[in-house]
C-alpha positions in Angstrom: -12.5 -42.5 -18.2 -15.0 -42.7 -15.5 -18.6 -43.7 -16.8 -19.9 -41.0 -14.5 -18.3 -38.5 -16.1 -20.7 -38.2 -18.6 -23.9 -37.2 -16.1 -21.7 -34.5 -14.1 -22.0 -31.5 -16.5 -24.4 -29.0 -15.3 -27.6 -28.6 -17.5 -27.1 -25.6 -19.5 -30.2 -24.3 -18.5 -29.7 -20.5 -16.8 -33.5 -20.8 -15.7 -33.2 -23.5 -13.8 -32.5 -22.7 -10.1 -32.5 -23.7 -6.8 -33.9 -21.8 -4.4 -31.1 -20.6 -2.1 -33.1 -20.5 1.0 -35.0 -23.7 1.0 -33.1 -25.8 -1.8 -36.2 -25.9 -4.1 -35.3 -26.5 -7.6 -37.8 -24.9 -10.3 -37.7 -23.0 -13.9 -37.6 -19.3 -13.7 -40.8 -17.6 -15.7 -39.8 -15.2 -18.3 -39.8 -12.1 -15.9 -41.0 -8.6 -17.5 -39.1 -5.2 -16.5 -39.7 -4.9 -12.9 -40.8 -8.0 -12.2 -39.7 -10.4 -9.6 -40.3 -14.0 -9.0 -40.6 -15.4 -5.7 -40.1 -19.2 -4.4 -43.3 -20.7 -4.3 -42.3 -22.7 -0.8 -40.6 -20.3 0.9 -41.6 -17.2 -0.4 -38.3 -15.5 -1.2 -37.6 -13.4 -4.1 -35.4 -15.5 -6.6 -35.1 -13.4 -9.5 -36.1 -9.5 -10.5 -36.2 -7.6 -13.7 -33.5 -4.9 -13.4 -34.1 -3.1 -16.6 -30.8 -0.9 -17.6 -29.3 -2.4 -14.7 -25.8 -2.6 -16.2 -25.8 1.4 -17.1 -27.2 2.1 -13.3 -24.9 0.1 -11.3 -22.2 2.2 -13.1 -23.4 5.1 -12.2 -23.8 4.7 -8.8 -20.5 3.0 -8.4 -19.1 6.0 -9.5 -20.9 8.1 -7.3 -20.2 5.9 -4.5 -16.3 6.2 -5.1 -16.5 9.9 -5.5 -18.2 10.1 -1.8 -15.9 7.2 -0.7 -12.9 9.7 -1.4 -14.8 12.9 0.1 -15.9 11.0 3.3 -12.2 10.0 4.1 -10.0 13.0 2.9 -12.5 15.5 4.9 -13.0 16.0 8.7 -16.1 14.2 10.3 -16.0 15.9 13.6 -14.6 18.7 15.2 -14.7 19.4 18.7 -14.7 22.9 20.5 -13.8 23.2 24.3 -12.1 25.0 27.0 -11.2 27.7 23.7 -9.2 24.5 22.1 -10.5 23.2 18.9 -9.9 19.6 17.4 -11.3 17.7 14.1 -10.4 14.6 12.9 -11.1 12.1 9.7 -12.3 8.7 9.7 -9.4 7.4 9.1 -7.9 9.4 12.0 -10.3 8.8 14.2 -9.4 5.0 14.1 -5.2 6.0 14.6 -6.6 7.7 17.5 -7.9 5.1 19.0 -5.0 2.7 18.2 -2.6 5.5 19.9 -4.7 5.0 23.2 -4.5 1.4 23.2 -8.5 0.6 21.7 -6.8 -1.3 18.9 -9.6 -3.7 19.1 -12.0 -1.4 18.2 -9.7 0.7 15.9 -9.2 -2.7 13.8 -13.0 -2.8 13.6 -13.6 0.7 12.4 -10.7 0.7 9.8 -12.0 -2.8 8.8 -15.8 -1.9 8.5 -15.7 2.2 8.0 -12.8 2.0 5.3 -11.6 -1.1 4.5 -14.6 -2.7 3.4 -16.7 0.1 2.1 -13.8 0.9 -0.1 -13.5 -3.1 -1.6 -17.0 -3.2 -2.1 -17.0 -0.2 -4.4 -13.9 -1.0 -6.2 -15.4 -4.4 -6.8 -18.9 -3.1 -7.9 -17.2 -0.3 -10.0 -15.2 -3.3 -11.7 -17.9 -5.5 -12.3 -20.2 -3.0 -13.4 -17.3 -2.0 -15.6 -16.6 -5.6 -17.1 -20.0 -6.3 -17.3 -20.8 -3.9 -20.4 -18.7 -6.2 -22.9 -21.5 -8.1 -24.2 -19.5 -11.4 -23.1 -17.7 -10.7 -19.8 -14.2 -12.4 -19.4 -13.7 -14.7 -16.7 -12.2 -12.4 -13.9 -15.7 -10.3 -13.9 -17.6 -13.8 -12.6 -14.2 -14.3 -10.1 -14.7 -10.6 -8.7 -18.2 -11.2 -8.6 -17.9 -13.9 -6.0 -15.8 -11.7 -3.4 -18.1 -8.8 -3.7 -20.7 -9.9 -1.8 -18.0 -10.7 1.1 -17.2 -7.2 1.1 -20.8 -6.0 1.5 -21.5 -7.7 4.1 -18.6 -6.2 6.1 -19.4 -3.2 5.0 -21.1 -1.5 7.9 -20.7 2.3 7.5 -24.1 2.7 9.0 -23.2 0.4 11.7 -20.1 3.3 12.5 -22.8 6.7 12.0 -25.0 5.4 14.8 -22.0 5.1 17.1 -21.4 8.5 16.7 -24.7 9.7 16.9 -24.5 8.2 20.2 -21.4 9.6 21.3 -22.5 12.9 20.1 -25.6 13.0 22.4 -23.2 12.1 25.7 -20.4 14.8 24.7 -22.9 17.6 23.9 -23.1 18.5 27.7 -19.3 19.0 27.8 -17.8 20.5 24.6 -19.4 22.2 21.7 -19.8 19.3 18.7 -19.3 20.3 15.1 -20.3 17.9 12.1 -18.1 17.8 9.6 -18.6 17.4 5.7 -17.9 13.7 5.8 -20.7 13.3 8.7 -23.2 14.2 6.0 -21.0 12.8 2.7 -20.9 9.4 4.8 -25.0 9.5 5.5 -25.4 9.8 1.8 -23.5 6.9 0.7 -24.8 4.8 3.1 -28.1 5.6 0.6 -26.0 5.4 -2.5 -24.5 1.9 -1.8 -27.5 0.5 -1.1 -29.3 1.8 -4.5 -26.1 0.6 -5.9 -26.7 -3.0 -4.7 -30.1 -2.6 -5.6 -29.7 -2.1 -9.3 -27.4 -4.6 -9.9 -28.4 -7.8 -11.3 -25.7 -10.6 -10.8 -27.5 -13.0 -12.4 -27.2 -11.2 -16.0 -23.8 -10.5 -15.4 -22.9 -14.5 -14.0 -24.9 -16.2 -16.8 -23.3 -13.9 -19.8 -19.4 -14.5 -18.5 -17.2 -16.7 -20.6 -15.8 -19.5 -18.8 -12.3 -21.3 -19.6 -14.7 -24.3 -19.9 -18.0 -23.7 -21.3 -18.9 -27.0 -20.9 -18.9 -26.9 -17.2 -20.0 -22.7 -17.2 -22.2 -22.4 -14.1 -24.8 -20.5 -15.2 -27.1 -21.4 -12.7 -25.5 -22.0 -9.2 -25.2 -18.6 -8.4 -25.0 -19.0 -4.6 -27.3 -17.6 -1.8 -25.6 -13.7 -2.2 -25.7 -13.5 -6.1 -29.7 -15.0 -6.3 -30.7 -12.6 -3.2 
């Protein structure tokens, strides 16, 4: 057995952290609902009070699915010219451009636009799911570390400011109609970022059960799941 074994456990301390921006490693205060904690070198917020956060990240994971499903099963443009009309979904819009040889850009806007909005709510909407059990099984902390991966692909915004644009050069040539999912997808831009707001990873992380409890990681909860 190797005599350094012994001083490789983690401290089983949940309020000990570094910081994930400048490596700082401090005690958490005892935080009251609301409150936040910042890194005293850096400045950046480490920690913050989520009361009910479990009950509200479940809600708006919900909500968030439900718009998911109208954004994409909807049109999100329609077009009107020379007495010919034409609408299409997102999902169609990115076919289209893979039929006219764009398939660059369609990868992107399947990858960003559906894709990735779609993994991060399925993730969150597990999680937040998981994480009511009062001790969340293992595979709640392993989805927990690919959500953030999907959030930060997700770029739904990103897609709704490309078409503002294109909007304003077509207008002169052909009459524009918004569709439902223009407006469905402008919400849930809003809703997914409430939804990322209420959660509080670091509940959920320090209250999973671990194959090993001895070596449970309680408090490396890397730069995404401290932010």
């Amino acid at each position: 057995m190797d005599p350094d074994s012994a001083f490789n456990v983690p401290i089983a301390d949940p309020s000990l952290i570094a910081c994930p921006h400048c490596d700082l490693l401090q005690r958490l205060p005892a935080l009251p609902a609301g409150g936040s904690a910042r890194c005293p070198r850096c400045d950046r917020e480490l920690a913050r009070a989520r009361p009910d956060a479990a009950t509200r990240s479940l809600a708006l994971s919900l909500a968030a699915a439900c718009l998911f499903v109208v954004a994409n099963a909807v049109p999100m443009l329609g077009l009107r010219a020379a007495g010919r009309d034409a609408s299409t979904t997102v999902i169609g819009g990115a076919i289209h451009l893979w039929t006219h040889d764009e398939r660059m850009v369609a990868a992107l806007v399947l990858c960003t636009a559906v894709l990735a909005p779609g993994a991060q709510i399925a993730l969150m909407l597990a999680v937040a799911l998981g994480a009511r059990a009062a001790r969340p099984a293992a595979w709640v902390g392993a989805l927990l570390r690919h959500q953030p991966a999907a959030r930060t692909w997700s770029m739904i915004e990103v897609m709704l400011l490309g078409v503002l644009v294109a909007l304003i050069k077509i207008a002169d040539y052909a009459n524009v109609i918004p569709g439902t999912a223009l407006f469905v997808l402008a919400g849930l831009v809003f809703v997914l970022a409430a939804m990322q707001a209420s959660f509080d990873a670091r509940d959920v992380w320090a209250r999973v059960v671990w194959a090993d409890a001895a070596a449970e990681p309680a408090a490396d909860l890397g730069p995404e799941l401290a932010s």
